[in-house]
C-alpha positions in Angstrom: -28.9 17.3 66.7 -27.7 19.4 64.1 -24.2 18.3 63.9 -25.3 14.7 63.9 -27.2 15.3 60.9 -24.2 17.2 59.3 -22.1 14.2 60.1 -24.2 11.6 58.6 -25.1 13.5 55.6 -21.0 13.7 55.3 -21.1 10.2 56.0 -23.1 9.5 53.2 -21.4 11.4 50.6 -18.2 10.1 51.2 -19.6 6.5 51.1 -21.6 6.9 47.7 -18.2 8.8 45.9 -16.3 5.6 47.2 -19.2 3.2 45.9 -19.0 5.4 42.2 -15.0 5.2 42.2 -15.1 1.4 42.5 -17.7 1.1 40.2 -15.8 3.1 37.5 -12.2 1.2 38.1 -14.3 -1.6 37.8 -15.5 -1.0 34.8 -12.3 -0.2 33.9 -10.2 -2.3 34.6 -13.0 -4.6 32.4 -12.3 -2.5 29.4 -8.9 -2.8 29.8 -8.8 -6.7 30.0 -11.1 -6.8 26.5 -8.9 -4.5 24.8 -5.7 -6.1 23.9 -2.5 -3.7 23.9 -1.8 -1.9 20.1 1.1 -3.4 17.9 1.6 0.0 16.2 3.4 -0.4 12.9 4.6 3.2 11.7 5.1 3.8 8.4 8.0 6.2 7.5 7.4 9.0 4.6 7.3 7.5 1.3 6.9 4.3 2.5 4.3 1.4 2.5 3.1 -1.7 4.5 0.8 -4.1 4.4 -2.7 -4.2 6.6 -5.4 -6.6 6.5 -4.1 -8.6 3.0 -3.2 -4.9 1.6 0.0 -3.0 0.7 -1.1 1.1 1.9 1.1 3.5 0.8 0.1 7.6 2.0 -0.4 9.7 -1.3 -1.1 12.6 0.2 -2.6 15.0 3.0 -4.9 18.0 2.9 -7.0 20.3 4.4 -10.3 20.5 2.5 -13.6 22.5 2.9 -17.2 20.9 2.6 -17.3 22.1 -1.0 -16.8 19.7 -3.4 -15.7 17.1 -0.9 -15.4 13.5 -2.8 -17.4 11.9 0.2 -20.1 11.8 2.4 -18.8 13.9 5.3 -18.8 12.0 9.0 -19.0 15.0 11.2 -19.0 18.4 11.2 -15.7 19.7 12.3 -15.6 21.3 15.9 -16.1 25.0 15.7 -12.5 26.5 14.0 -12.0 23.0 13.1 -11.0 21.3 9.5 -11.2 18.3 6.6 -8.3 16.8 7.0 -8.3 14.4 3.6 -5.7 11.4 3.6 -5.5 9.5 0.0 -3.7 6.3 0.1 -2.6 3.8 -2.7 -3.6 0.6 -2.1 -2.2 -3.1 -3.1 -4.7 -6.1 -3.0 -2.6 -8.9 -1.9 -5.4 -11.8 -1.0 -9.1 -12.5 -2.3 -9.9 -11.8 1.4 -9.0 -8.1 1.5 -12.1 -6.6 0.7 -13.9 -8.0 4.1 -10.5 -6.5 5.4 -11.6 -2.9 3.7 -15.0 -3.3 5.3 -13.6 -3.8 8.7 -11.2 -1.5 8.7 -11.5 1.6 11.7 -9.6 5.2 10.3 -8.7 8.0 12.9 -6.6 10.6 12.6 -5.0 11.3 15.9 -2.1 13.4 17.3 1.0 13.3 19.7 -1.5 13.9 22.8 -3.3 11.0 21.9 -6.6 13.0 21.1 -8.5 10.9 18.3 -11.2 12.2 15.5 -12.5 9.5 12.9 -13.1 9.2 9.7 -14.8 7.5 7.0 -13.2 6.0 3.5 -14.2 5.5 0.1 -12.8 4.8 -3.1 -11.8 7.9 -5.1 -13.0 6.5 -8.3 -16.4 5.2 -8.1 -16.4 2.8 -10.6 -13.6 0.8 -8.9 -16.3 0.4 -5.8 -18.8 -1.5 -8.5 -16.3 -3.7 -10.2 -15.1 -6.1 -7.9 -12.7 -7.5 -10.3 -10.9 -4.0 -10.0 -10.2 -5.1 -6.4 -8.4 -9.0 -7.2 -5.3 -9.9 -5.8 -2.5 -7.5 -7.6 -5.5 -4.3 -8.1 -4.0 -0.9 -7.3 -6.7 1.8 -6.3 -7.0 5.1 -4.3 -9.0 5.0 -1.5 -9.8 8.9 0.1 -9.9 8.8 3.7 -11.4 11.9 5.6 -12.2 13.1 9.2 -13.4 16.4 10.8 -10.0 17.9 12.9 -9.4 20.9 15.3 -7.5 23.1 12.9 -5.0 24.2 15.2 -3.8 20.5 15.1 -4.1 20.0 12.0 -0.5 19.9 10.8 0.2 17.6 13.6 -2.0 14.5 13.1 -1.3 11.5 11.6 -3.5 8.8 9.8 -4.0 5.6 11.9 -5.6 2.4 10.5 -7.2 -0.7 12.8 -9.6 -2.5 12.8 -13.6 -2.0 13.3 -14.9 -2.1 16.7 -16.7 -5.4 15.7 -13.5 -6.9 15.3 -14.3 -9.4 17.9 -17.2 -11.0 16.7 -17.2 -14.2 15.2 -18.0 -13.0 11.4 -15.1 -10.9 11.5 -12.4 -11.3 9.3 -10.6 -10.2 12.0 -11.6 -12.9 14.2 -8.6 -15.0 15.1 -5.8 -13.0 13.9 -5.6 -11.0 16.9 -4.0 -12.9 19.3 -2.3 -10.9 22.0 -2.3 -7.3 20.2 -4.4 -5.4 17.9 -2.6 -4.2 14.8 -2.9 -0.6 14.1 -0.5 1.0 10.7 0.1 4.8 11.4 1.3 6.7 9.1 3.9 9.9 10.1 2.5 13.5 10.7 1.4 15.2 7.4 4.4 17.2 5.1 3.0 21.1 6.6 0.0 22.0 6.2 -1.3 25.2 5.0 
C-alpha cells in the first residue's frame, strides 16, 4: 500500500514538471517568434552612426556618484555597484527624430550579455524646451545613465534600440522593422577608474 502511494505520488511529480517544461518552451518559443533577431550596428571609437533619423557620436564615459548627478536616477545600483554616465553628440537629420528620441530603449550591457538600463535626457535643459534647438541639422548632448555592477564597469558598452512599444501601431517605429530590430552599440568604455 505504501509503495503504491510512493509510486503515484512519483507519478505525479514527474507528470506536473513535464506539464511546467512545456508550458515554459511554449511560452518561449512565443517570445522568440515576436522578437525579431538584432541587426547590431557597432560603432568603432571616435566614430558615429545614424539611429532613428539621428547621427550619435559617444562623447564620453564615466563612473559617477548620486551627488550631483544631471538626471533623475532609474535605479539604485546593485550593492558595490556604480553610475555608469554615457554622453553622446547628437545630429538631427529628419523632422521625425524627436518621436525617434522618445522611443528610443538605452542599456548598457557587457560581453556576457548581462543588461542594466538606463534613462536619457538632454544635458542642457533649455534645448529640451525649444523645439527649434532639435530641427533637422541641431547638434545637442544628450547624458545617458544606468545603475552598473562595479566590477563590470570598465567592460560595458552603451546599446541603443528601440522602446518596448516599438510594435504598436503609434510607433514611429512601426513599419521600419521588417525582419530585424536595429540596435547601435557603441565599443567598451576607454578604462575606467
Amino acid at each position: 500500500m505504501i509503495r503504491a502511494r510512493t509510486v503515484q505520488a512519483v507519478a505525479l511529480v514527474l507528470a506536473a514538471s513535464a506539464l511546467i517544461g512545456l508550458r515554459w518552451q511554449d511560452q518561449r518559443r512565443e517570445a522568440q517568434a515576436d522578437t525579431p533577431p538584432e541587426a547590431v550596428t557597432v560603432v568603432p571609437p571616435q566614430g558615429s552612426d545614424t539611429f532613428g533619423d539621428m547621427r550619435w557620436r559617444l562623447a564620453s564615459y564615466r563612473i559617477t556618484s548620486t551627488r550631483g548627478a544631471p538626471l533623475p536616477l532609474p535605479v539604485r545600483p546593485p550593492a558595490g555597484g556604480v553610475y555608469m554616465q554615457a554622453e553622446v553628440e547628437v545630429t538631427v537629420l529628419s523632422p521625425r527624430a524627436e518621436r525617434f528620441l522618445d522611443e528610443i530603449a538605452f542599456t548598457f550591457e557587457d560581453a556576457d550579455g548581462r543588461t542594466w538600463n538606463a534613462v536619457g535626457d538632454f544635458r542642457d535643459p533649455g534645448v529640451a524646451a525649444d523645439r527649434p534647438q532639435r530641427r533637422p541639422g541641431a547638434k545637442f548632448r544628450y547624458v545617458i545613465i544606468g545603475a552598473v555592477a562595479r566590477d563590470r564597469a570598465a567592460a560595458v558598452r552603451l546599446e541603443l534600440a528601440p522602446g518596448e512599444g516599438h510594435a504598436q501601431d503609434t510607433s514611429v517605429w512601426r513599419g521600419l522593422i521588417q525582419r530585424e530590430l536595429p540596435v547601435l552599440r557603441f565599443g567598451s568604455p576607454p578604462a575606467v577608474p
